[in-house]
gemmi code that builds the backbone of each chain (N, CA, C; Angstrom):
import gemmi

chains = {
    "A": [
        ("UNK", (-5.644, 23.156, 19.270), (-4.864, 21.915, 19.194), (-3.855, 21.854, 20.323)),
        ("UNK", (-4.016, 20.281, 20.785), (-2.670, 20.372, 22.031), (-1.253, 20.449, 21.501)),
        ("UNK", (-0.505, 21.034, 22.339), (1.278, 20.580, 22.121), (1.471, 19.054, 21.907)),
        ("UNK", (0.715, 18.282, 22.517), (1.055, 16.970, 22.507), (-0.041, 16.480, 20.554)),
        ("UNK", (-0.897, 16.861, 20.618), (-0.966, 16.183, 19.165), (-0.404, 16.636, 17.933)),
        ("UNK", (0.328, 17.884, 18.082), (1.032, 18.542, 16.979), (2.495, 17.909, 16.876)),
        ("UNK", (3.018, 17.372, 18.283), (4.118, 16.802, 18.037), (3.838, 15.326, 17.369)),
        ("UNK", (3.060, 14.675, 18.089), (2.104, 13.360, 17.523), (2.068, 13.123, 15.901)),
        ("UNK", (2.030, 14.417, 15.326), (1.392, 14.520, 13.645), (2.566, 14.664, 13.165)),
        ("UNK", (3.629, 15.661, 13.774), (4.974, 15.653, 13.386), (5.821, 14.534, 13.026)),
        ("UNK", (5.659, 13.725, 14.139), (6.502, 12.341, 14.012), (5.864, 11.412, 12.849)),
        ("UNK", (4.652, 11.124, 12.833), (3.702, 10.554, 11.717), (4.484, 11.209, 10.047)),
        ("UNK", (4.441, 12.791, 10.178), (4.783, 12.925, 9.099), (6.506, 12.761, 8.981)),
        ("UNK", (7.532, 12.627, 9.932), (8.801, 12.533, 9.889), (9.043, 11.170, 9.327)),
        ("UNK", (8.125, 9.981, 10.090), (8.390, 8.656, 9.509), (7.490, 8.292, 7.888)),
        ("UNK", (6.890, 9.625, 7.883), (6.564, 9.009, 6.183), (7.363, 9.297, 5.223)),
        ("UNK", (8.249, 10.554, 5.205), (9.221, 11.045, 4.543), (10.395, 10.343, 4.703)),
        ("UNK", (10.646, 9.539, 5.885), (11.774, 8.812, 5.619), (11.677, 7.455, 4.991)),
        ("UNK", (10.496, 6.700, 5.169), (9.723, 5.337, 4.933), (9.811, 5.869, 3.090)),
        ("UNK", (9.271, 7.133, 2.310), (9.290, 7.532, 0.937), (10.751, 7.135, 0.189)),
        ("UNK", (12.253, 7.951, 1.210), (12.959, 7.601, 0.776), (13.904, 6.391, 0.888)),
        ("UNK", (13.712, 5.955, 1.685), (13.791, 4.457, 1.754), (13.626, 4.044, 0.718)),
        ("UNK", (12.324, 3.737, 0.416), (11.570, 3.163, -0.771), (12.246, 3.324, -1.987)),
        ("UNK", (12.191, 5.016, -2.333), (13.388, 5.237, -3.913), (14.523, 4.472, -3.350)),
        ("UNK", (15.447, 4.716, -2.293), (16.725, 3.883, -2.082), (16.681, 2.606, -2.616)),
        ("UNK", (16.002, 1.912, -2.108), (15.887, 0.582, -2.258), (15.450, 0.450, -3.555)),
        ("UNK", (14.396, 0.762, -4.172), (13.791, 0.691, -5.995), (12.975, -0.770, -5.905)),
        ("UNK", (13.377, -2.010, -5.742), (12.801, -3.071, -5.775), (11.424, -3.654, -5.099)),
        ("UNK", (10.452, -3.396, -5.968), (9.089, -3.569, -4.936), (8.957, -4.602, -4.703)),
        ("UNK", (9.310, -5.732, -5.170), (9.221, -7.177, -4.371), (10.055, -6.917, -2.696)),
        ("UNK", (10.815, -6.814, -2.857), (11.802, -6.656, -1.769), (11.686, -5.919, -0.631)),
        ("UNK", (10.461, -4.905, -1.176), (10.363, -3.494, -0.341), (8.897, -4.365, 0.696)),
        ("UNK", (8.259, -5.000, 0.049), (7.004, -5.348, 0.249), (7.271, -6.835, 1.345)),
        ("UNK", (8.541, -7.362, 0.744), (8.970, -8.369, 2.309), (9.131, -7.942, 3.226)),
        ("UNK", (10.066, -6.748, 2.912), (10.746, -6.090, 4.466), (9.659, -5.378, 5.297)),
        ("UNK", (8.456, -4.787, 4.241), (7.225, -4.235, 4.805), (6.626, -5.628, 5.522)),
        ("UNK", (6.322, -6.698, 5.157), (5.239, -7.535, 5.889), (5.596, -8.318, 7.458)),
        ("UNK", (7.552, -8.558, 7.111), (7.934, -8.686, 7.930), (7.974, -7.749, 9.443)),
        ("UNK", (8.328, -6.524, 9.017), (8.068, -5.569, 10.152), (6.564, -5.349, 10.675)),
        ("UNK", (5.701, -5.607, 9.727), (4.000, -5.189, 10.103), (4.069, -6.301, 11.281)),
        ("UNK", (4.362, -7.808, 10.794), (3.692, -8.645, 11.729), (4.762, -8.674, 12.849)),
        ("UNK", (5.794, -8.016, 13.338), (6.724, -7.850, 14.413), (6.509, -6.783, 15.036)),
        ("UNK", (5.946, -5.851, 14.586), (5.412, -5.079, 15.328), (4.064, -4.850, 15.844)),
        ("UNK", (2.977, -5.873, 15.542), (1.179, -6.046, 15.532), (1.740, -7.050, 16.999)),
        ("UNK", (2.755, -7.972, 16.792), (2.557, -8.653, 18.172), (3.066, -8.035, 18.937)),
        ("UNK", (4.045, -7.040, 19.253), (4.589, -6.215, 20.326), (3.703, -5.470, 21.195)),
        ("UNK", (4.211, -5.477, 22.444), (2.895, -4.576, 22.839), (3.630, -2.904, 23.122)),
        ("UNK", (3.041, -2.443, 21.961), (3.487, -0.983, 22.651), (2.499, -0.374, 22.578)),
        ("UNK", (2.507, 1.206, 22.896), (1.265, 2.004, 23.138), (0.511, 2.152, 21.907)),
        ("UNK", (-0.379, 3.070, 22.103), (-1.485, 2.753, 20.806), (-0.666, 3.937, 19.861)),
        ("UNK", (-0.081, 5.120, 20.218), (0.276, 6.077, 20.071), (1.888, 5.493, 18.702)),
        ("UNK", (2.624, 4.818, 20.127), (3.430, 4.470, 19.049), (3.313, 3.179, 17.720)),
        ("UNK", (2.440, 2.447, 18.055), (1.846, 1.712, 16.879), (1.272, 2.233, 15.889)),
        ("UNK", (0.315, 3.326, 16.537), (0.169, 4.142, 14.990), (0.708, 4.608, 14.104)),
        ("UNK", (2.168, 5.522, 15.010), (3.533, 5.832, 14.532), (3.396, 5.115, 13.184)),
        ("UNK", (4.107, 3.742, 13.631), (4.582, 2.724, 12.882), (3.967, 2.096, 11.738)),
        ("UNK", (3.034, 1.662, 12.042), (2.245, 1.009, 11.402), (1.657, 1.990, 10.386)),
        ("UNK", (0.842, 3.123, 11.048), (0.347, 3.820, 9.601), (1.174, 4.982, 9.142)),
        ("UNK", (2.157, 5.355, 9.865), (2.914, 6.622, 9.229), (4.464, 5.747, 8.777)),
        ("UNK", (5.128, 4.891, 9.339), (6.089, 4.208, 8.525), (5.797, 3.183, 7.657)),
        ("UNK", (5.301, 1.917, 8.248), (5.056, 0.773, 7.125), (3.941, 1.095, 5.912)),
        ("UNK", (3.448, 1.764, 6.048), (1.967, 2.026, 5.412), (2.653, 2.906, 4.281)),
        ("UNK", (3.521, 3.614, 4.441), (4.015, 4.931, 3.234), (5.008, 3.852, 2.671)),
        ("UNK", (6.158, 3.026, 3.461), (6.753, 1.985, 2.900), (6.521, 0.931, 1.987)),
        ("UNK", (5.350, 0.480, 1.974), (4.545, 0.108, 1.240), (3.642, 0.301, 0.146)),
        ("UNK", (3.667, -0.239, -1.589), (2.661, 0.425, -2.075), (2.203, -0.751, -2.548)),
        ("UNK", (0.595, -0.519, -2.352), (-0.733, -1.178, -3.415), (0.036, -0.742, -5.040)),
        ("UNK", (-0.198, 0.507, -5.184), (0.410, 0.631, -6.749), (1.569, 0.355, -7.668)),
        ("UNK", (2.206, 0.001, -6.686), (3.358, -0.218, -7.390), (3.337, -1.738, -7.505)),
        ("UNK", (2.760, -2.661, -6.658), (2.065, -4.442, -6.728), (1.600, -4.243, -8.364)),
        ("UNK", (0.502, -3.344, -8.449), (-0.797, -2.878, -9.329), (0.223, -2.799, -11.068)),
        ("UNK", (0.922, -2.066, -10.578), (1.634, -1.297, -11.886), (2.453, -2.662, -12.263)),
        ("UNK", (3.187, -3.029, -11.682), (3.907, -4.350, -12.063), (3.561, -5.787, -12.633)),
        ("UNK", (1.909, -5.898, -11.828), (1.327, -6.596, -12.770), (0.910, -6.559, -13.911)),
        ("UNK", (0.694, -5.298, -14.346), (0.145, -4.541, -15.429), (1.196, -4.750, -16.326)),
        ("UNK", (2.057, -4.705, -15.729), (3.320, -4.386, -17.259), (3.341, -6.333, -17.714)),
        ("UNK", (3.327, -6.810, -16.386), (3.398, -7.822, -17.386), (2.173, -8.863, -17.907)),
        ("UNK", (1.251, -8.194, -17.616), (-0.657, -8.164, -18.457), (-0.558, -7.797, -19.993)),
        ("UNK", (0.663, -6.673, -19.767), (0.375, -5.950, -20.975), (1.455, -6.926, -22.193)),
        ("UNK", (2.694, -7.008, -21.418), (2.775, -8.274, -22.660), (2.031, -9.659, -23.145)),
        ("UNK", (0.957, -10.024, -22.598), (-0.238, -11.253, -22.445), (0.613, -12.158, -22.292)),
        ("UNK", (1.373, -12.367, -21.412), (2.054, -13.664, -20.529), (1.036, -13.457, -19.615)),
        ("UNK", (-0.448, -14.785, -19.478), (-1.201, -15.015, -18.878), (-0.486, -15.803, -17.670)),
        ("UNK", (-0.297, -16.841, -17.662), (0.589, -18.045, -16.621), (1.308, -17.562, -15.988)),
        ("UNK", (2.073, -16.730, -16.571), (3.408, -15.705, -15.660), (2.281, -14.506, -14.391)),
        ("UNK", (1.581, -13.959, -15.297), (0.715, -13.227, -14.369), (-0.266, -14.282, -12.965)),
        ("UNK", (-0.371, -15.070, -13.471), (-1.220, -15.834, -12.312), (-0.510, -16.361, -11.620)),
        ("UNK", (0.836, -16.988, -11.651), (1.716, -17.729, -10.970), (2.786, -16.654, -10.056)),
        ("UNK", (2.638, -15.185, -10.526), (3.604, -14.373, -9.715), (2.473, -13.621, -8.991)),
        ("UNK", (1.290, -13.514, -9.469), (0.396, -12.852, -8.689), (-0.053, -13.466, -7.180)),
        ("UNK", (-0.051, -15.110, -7.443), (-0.290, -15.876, -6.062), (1.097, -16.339, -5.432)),
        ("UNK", (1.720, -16.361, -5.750), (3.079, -16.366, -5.379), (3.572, -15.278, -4.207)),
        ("UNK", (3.588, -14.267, -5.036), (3.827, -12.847, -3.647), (3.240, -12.904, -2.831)),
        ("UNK", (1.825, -13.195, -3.112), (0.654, -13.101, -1.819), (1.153, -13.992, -0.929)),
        ("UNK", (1.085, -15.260, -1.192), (1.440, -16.468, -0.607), (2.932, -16.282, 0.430)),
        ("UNK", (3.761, -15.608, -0.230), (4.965, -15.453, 0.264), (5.231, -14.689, 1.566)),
        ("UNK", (4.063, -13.194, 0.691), (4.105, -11.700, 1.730), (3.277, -12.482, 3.188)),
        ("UNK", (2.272, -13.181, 3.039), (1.388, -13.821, 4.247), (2.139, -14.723, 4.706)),
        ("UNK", (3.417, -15.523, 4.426), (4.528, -16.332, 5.488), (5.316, -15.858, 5.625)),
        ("UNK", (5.518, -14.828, 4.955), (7.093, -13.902, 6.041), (6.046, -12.870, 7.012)),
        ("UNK", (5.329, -12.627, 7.182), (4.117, -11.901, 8.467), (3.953, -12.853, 9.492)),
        ("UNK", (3.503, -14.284, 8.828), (3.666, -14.923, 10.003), (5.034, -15.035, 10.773)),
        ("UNK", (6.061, -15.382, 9.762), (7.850, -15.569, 10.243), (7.524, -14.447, 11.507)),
        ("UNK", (6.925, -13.210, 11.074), (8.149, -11.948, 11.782), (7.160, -11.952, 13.039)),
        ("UNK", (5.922, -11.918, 13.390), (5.086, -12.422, 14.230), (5.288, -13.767, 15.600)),
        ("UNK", (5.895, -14.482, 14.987), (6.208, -15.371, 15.364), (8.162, -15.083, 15.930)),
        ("UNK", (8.438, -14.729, 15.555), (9.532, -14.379, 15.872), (9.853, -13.455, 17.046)),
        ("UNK", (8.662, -12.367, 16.883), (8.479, -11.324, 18.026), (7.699, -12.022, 19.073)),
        ("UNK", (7.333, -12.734, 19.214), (6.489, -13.449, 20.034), (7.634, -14.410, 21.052)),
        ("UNK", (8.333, -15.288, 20.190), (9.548, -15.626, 20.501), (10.801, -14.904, 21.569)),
        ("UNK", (10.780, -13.374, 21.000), (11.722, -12.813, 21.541), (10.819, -12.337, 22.993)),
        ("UNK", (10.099, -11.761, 23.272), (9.651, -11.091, 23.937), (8.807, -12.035, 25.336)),
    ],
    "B": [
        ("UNK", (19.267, 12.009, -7.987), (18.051, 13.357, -7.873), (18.502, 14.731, -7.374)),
        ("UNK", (17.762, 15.608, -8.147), (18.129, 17.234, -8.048), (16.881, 17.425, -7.112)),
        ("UNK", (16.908, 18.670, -6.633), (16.581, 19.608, -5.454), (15.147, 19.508, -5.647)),
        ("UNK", (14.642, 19.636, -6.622), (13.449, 20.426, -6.751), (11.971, 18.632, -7.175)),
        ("UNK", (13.163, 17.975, -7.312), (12.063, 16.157, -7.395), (12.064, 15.949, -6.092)),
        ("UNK", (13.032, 16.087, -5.244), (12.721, 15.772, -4.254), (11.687, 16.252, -3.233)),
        ("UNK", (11.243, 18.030, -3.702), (10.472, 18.392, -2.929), (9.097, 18.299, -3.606)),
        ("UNK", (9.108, 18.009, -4.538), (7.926, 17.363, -5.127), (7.568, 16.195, -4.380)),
        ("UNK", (8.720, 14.764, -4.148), (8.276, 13.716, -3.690), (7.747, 14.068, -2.134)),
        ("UNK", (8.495, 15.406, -1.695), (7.900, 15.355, -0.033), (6.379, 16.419, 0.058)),
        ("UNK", (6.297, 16.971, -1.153), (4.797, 17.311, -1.103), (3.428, 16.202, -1.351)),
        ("UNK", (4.022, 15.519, -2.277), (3.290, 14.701, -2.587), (2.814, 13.325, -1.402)),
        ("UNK", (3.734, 12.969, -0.875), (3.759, 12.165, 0.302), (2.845, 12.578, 1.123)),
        ("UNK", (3.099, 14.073, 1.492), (2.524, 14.785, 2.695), (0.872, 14.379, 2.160)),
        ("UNK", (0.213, 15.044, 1.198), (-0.811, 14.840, 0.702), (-1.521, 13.710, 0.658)),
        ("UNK", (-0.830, 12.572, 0.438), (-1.284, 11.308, 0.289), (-1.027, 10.385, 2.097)),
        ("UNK", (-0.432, 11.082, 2.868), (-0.367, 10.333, 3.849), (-1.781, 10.688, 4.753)),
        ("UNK", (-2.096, 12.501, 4.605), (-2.863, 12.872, 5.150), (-4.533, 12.498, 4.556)),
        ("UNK", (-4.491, 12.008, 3.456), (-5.572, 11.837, 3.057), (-5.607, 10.219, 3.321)),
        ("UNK", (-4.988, 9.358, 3.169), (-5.279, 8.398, 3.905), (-5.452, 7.816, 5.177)),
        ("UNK", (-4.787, 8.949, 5.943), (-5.291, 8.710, 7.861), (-6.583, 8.977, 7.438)),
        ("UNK", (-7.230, 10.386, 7.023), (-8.406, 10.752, 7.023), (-9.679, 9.735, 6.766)),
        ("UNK", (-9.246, 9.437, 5.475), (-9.935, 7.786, 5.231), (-9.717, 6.493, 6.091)),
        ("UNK", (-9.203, 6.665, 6.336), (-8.697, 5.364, 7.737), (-9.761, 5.950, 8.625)),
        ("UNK", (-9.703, 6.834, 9.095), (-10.183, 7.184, 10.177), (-12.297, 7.499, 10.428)),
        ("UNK", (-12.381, 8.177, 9.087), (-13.744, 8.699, 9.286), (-14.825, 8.232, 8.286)),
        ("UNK", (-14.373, 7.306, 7.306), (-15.532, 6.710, 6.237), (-15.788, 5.302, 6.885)),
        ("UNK", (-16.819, 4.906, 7.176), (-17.233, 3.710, 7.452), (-18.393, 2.958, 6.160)),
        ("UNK", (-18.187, 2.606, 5.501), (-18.944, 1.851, 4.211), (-19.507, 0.636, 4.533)),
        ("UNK", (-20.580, 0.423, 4.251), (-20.775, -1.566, 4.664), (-22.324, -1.506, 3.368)),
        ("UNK", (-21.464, -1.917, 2.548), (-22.152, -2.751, 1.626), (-21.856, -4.088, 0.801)),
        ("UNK", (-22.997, -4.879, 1.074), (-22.774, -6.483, 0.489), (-21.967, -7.079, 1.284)),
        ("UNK", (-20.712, -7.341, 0.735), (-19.290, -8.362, 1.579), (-18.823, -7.140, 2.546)),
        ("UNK", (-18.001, -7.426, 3.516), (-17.342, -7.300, 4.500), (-16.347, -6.375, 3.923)),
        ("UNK", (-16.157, -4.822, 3.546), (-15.293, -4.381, 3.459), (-14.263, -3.733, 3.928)),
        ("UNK", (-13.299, -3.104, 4.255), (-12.184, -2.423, 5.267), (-12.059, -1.097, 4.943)),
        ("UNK", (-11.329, -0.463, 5.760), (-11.464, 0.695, 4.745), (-10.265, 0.909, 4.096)),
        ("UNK", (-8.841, 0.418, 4.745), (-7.353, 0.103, 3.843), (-8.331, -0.249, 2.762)),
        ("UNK", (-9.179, -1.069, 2.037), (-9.027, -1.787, 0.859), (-9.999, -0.670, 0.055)),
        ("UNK", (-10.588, 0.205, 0.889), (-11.512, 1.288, -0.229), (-10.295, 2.248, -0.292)),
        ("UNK", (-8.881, 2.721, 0.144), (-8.210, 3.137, -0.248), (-7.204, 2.428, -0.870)),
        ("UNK", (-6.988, 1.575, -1.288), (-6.435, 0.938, -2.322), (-7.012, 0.776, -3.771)),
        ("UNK", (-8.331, 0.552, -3.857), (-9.308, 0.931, -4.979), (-9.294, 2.168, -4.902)),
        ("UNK", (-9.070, 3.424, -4.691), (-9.200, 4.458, -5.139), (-7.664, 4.829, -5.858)),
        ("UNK", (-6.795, 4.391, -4.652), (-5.185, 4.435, -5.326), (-5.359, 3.901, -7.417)),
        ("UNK", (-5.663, 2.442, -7.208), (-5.493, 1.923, -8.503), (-6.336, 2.474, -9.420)),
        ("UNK", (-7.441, 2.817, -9.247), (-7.986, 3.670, -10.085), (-7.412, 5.399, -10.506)),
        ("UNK", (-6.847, 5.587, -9.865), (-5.747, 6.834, -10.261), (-4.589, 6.062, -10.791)),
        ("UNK", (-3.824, 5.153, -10.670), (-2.901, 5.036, -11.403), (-3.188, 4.135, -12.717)),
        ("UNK", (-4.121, 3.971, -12.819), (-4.792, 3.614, -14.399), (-5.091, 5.319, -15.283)),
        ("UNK", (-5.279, 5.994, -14.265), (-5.305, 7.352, -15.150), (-4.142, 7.794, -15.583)),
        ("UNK", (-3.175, 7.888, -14.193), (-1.693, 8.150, -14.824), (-1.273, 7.228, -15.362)),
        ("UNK", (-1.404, 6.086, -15.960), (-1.030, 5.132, -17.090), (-1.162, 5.589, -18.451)),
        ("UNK", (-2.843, 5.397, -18.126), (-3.523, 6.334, -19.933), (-3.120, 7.524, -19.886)),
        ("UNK", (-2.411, 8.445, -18.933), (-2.138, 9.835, -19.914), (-0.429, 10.196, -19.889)),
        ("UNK", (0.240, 9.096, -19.784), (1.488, 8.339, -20.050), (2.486, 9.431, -20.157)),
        ("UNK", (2.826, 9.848, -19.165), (3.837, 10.677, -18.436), (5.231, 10.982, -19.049)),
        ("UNK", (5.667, 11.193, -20.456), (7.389, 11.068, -20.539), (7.758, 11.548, -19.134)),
        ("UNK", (7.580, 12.995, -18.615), (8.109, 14.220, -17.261), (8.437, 12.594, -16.689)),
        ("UNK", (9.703, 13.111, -15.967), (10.130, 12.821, -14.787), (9.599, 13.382, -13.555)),
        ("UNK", (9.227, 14.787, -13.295), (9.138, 15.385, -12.535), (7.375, 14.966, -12.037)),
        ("UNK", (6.743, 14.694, -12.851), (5.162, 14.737, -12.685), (5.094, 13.067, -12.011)),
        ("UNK", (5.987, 12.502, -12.654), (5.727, 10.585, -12.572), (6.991, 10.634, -10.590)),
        ("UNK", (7.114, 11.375, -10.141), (7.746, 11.618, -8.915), (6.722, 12.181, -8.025)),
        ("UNK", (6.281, 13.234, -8.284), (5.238, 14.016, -7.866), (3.857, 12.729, -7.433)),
        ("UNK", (3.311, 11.990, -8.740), (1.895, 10.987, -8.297), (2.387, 10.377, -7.960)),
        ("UNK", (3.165, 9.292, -8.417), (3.215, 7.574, -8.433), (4.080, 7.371, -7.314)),
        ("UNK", (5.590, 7.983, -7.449), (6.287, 7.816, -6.345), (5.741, 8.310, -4.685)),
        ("UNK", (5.584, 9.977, -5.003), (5.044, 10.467, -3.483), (3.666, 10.133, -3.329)),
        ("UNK", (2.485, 10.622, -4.320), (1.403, 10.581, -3.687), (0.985, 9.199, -3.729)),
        ("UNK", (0.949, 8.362, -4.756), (0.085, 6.769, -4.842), (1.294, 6.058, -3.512)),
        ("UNK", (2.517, 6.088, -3.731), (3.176, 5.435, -2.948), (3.352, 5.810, -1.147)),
        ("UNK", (2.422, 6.787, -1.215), (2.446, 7.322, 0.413), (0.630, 6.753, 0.731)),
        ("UNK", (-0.294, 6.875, -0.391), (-1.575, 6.991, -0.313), (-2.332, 5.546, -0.315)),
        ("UNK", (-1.514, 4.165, -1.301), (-1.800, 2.682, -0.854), (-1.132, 2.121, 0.037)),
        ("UNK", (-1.524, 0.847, 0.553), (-0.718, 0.428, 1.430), (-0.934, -0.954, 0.842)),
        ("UNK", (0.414, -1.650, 0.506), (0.189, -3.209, 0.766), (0.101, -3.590, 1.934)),
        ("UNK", (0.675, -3.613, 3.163), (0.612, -4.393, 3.907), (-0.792, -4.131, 4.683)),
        ("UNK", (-1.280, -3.412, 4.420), (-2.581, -3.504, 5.434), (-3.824, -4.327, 4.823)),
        ("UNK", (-3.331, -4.803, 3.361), (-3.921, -5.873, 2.678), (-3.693, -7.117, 3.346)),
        ("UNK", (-1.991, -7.231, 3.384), (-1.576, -8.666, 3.496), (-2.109, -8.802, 5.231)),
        ("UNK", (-2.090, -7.771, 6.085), (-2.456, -8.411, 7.445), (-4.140, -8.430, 7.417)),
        ("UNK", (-4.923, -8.159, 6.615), (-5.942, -8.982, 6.771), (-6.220, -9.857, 6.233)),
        ("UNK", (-5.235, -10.609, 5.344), (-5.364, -12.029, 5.053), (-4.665, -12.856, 6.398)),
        ("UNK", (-3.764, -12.468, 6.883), (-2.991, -12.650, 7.921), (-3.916, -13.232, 8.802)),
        ("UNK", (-4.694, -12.062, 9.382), (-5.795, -12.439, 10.507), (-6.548, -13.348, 10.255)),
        ("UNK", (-7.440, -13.720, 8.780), (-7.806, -14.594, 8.552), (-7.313, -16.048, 8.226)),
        ("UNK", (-6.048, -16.048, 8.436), (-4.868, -17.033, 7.941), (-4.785, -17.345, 9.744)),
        ("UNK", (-4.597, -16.764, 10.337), (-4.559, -17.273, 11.857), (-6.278, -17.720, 12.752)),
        ("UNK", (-7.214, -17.104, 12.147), (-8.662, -17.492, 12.774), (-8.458, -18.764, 11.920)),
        ("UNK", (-7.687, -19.901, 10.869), (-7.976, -20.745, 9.660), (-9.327, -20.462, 9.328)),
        ("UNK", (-9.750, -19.661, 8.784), (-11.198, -19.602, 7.706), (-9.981, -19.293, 6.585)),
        ("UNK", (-10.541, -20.825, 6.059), (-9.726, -20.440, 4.457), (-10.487, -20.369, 3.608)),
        ("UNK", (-11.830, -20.210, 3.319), (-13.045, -19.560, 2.608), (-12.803, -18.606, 2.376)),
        ("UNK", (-13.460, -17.732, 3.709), (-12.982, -16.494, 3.519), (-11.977, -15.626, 3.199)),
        ("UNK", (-10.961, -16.589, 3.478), (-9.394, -15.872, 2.630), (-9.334, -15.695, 1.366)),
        ("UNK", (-9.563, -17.052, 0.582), (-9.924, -16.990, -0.650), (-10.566, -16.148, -1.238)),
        ("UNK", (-11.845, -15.823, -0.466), (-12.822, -15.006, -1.320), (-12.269, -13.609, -1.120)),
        ("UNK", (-11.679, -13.102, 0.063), (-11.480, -11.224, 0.544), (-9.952, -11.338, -0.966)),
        ("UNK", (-9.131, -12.524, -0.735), (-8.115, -12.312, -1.714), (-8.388, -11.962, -3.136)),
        ("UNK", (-10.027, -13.236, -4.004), (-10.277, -12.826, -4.882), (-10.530, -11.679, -5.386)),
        ("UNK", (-11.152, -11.161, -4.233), (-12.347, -9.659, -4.693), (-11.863, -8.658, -4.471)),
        ("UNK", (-10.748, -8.415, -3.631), (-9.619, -7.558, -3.689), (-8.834, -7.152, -5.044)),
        ("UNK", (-8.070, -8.287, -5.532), (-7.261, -8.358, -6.618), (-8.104, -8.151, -8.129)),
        ("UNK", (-9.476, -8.755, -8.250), (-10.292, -8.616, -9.397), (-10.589, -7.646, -9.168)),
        ("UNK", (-11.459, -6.449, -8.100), (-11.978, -5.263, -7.912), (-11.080, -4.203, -8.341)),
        ("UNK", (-9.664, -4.317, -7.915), (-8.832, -3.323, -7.842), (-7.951, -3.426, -9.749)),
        ("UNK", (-8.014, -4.625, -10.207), (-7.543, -4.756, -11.545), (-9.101, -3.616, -12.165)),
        ("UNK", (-10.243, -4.021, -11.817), (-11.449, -3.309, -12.537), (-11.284, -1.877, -12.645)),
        ("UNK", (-11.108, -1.473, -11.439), (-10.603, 0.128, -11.227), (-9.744, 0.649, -12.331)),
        ("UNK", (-8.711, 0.034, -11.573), (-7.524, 0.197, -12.598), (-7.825, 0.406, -13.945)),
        ("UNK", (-8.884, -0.439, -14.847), (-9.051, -0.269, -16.417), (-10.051, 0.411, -16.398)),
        ("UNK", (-10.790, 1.023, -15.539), (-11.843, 1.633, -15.421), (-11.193, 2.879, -15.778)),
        ("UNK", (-10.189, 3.592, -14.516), (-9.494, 4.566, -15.250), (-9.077, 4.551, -16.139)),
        ("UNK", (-8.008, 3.638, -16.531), (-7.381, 3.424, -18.216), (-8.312, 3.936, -19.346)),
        ("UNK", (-9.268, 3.017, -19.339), (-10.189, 3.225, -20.706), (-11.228, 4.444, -20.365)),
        ("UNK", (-11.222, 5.317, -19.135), (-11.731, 6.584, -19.389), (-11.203, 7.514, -19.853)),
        ("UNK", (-9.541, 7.474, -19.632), (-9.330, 8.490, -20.317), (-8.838, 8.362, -21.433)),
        ("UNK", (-8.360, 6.538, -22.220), (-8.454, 6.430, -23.639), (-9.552, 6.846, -24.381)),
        ("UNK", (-10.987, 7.243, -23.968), (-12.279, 7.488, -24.725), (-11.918, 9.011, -24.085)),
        ("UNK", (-12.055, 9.653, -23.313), (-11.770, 11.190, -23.406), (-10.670, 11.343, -24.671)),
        ("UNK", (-9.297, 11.207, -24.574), (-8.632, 11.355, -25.004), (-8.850, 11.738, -26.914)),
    ],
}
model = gemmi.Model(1)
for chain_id, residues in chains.items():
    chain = gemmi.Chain(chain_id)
    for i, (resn, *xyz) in enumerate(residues, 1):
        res = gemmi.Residue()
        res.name, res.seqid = resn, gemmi.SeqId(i, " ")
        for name, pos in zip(("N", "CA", "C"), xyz):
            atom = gemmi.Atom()
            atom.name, atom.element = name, gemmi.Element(name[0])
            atom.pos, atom.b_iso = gemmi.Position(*pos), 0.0
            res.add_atom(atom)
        chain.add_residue(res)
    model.add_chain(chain)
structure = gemmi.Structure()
structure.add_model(model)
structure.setup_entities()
């Protein structure tokens, strides 16, 4: 293995451990999941190297982010059978998380 | 938090970050619809946390260990939402519709798939 991809894997794993506690800091997965979509699409239009996009994208936003915790939250409220509530917050986030990506996209595009 | 959750949450992370580059990187699947591979690791995520649902955790220490470090290092939302994204900027709103449906119904299936396996083990 090179010096250069061991430091490479290092940083990957430095920004997932901090992106983890972030996450407990913060507690709120709606909230966690804006600030995630916003940064994805501000940083997809930037042009930086492939090296540091990977960084970012799959070792910070990607650990910042959870599928399960979306998953688990719907569930809890499946499990009380509030049907309407589940369909109206389920397309709702989506809807929301896909115009703040565009916002932050558009914004970096703007700046740069 | 005390000393010893926390190094649970940074083992667990480690595990789940490395197993999802791995999957990012080296499974290529193509059956039927158009799949990704973020979204075959998101169906595998929800189908584990339907297991840790059904075998319903009082521990603090164990529900830190999966859900927080490993499921929460091992799914990713946003690599969902930017491929609706991409398809939200090509406007195919067909296809948005449909990758959104079959995403969200597939990954609820999982999910009770685990649940009710290990309510019938159980």
């Amino acid at each position: 293995m090179k010096i250069k991809n061991f430091i490479y894997i290092i940083y990957i794993i430095g920004a997932c451990y901090a992106a983890t506690f972030l996450r407990i800091f913060i507690g709120n997965n709606f909230i966690i999941s804006l600030i995630g979509s916003f940064l994805f699409g501000f940083v997809i239009t930037k042009r930086l190297s492939y090296s540091k996009k990977k960084i970012l994208l799959s070792g910070f936003i990607s650990c910042f982010t959870s599928f399960s915790g979306f998953i688990y939250f719907l569930y809890k409220i499946l499990y009380q059978g509030d049907w309407i509530k589940f369909i109206i917050l389920l397309h709702l986030i989506l809807i929301i998380n896909i115009l703040i990506m565009y916002f932050g996209s558009w914004i970096s595009r703007k700046i740069t | 938090m005390d000393i010893t959750s926390i190094i649970f949450v940074l083992i667990g992370s480690t595990f789940g970050l490395i197993l999802r580059i791995i999957i990012e990187n080296n499974f290529k699947i193509y059956f039927g619809f158009n799949i990704q591979n973020t979204t075959i690791v998101n169906f595998i995520a929800s189908f584990f946390l339907g297991i840790l649902i059904a075998l319903n955790f009082t521990n603090n220490k164990t529900l830190f260990l999966f859900y927080t470090g490993f499921l929460g290092c091992f799914s990713t939302f946003s690599s969902f939402i930017y491929q609706l994204f991409l398809l939200f900027k090509k406007r195919k709103f067909m296809s948005l519709f449909l990758h959104y449906m079959e995403v969200i119904i597939l990954s609820f299936l999982f999910f009770f798939l685990g649940y009710y396996l290990i309510q019938t083990i159980k």
